[in-house]
N, C-alpha and C positions, 0 to 999 in steps of 0.2 A: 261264657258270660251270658246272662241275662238281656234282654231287650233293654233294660232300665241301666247295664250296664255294672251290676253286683254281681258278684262270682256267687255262682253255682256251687251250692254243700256238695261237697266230694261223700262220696258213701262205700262201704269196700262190705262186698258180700263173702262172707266165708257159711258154706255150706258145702258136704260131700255130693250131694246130685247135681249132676250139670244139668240138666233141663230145668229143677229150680233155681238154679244160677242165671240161666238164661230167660226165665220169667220175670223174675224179679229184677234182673237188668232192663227188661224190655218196661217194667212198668214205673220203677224210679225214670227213667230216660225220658220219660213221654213229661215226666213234671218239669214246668221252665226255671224252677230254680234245684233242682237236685237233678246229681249224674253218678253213674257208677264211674268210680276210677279203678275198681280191680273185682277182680272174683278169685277165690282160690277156694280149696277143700279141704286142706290141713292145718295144723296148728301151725306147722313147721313153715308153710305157705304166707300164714296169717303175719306170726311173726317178723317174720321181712319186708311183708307189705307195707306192715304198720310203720317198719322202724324206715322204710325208704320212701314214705309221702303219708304224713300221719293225718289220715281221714278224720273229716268230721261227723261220723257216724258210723258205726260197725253194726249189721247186720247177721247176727253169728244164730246157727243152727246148736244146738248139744250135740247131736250125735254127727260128731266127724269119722273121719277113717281110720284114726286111732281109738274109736271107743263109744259110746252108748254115751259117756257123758263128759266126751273129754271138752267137747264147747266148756262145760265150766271150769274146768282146768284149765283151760287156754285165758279165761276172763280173768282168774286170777295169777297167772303170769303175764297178762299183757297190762295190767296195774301197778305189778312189782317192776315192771319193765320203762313203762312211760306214764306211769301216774293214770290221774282219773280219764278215762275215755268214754264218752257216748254210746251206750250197744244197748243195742235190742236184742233180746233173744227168739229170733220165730221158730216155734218145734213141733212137732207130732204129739210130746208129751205132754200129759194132762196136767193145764198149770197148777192144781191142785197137788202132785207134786214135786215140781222143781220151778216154782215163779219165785216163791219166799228165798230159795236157796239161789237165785239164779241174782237175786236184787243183794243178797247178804255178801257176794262172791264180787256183787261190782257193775251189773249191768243197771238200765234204767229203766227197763221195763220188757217185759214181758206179754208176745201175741202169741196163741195156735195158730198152726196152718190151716186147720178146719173154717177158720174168720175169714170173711168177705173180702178179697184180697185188698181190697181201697183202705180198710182197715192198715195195711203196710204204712200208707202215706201218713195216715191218721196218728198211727203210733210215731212214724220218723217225727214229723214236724211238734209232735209234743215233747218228744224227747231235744229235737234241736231247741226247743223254747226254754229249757231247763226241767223240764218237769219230768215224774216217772208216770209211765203206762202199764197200770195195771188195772185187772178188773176188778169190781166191789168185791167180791168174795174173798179175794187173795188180799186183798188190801184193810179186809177190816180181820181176818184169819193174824196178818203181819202186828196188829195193832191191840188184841187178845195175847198174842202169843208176847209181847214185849209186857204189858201188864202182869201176865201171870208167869214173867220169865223169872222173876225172881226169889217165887214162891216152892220150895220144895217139897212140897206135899201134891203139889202139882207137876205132870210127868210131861215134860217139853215133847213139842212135834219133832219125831225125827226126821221129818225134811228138813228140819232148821238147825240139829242139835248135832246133827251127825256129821261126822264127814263124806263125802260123796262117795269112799270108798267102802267105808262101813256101811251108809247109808245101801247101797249094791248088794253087799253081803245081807244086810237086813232085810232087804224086799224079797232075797233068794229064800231067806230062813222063813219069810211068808208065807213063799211059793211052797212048802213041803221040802225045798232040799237042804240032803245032810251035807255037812261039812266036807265032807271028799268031793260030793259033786260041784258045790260050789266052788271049790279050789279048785276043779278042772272047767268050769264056767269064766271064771272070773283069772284064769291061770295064776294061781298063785298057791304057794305049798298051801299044807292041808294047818298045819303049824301060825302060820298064817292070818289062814279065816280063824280059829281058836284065839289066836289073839285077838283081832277085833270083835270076834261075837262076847271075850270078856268087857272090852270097852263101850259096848255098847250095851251091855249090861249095869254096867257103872253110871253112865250117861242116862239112861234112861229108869235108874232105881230099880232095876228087877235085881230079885232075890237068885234067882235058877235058872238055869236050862228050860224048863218047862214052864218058865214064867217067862221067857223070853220067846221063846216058838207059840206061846201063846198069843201075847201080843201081837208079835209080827203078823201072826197069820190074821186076826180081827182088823190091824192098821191094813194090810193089802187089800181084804174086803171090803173094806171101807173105799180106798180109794177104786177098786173097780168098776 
């Protein structure tokens, strides 16, 4: 409790690195009214944590132990699981692309790790206030992208349109690689990746193959 005698926002860190576990514990801790009440590094971790003292705030990485992007997998099982929850997402990844997908999935806002760590507090206490943390770019990117969602002659952001698994397979078809390498990237038959590179074909209005590997490869450039 507090000096004043109000409980303390419980906050529960899920991130794979321990020594950012243990920063990030060290710097919620030091504020008098937030505390960490758990740290773990898996989904499988998270889950439990949640379901046995459900925090008021979740501080969730993407890239856990099971995956490059399973934090947003975990965000939308721990919604299907216990309704709306409070989460920040803090990542390495350019929020340019996964903030829009990370707020669509269920969190409240979105920091880089690159940001000034005080930035952390900055983010929690807006997010504990109700409100989401994002920055103007992503936020007015989320509000183009809703106007011109419904227009099909305009071709939706695939950070937003895709699924996060497609969405994988599509940054890979960016990257130069064929379909075999990706399914040995991504483990998953070669059959597979085929079927998603047609659904994201569909999703994104490209006619071909070469209309798709085209794409991909200008959207990745773009974001690098």
């Amino acid at each position: 409790m507090t000096q004043s005698g109000a409980l303390k926002k419980r906050i529960l860190i899920v991130d794979d690195h321990p020594s950012m576990r243990m920063g990030l514990a060290h710097l919620i801790n030091n504020e008098p009214d937030l505390e960490v009440e758990g740290e773990v590094g898996t989904k499988a971790e998270a889950m439990e944590a949640v379901a046995g003292s459900r925090p008021d705030l979740i501080v969730l990485d993407i890239s856990l132990l099971e995956g490059p992007t399973a934090g947003l997998e975990l965000i939308v099982e721990l919604r299907k699981r216990f309704g709306p929850l409070p989460i920040l997402v803090l990542s390495m990844h350019d929020e340019t692309l996964y903030a829009a997908r990370a707020v669509y999935s269920g969190a409240m806002g979105y920091l880089m790790k690159q940001e000034p760590v005080r930035q952390v507090i900055v983010a929690i206490r807006r997010i504990l206030d109700g409100e989401l943390f994002l920055s103007e770019e992503v936020t007015q990117e989320m509000i183009l992208n809703q106007i011109h969602g419904g227009n099909p002659a305009l071709r939706c952001d695939p950070s937003v349109c895709l699924t996060n698994r497609e969405l994988a397979v599509f940054r890979h078809i960016g990257m130069g690689l064929q379909p075999r390498k990706i399914a040995k990237t991504l483990n998953l038959s070669v059959k597979t990746i085929e079927t998603h590179r047609l659904n994201i074909r569909r999703k994104l209005n490209l006619r071909d193959a070469a209309d798709l590997s085209a794409f991909a490869v200008e959207w990745v450039r773009g974001k690098a």
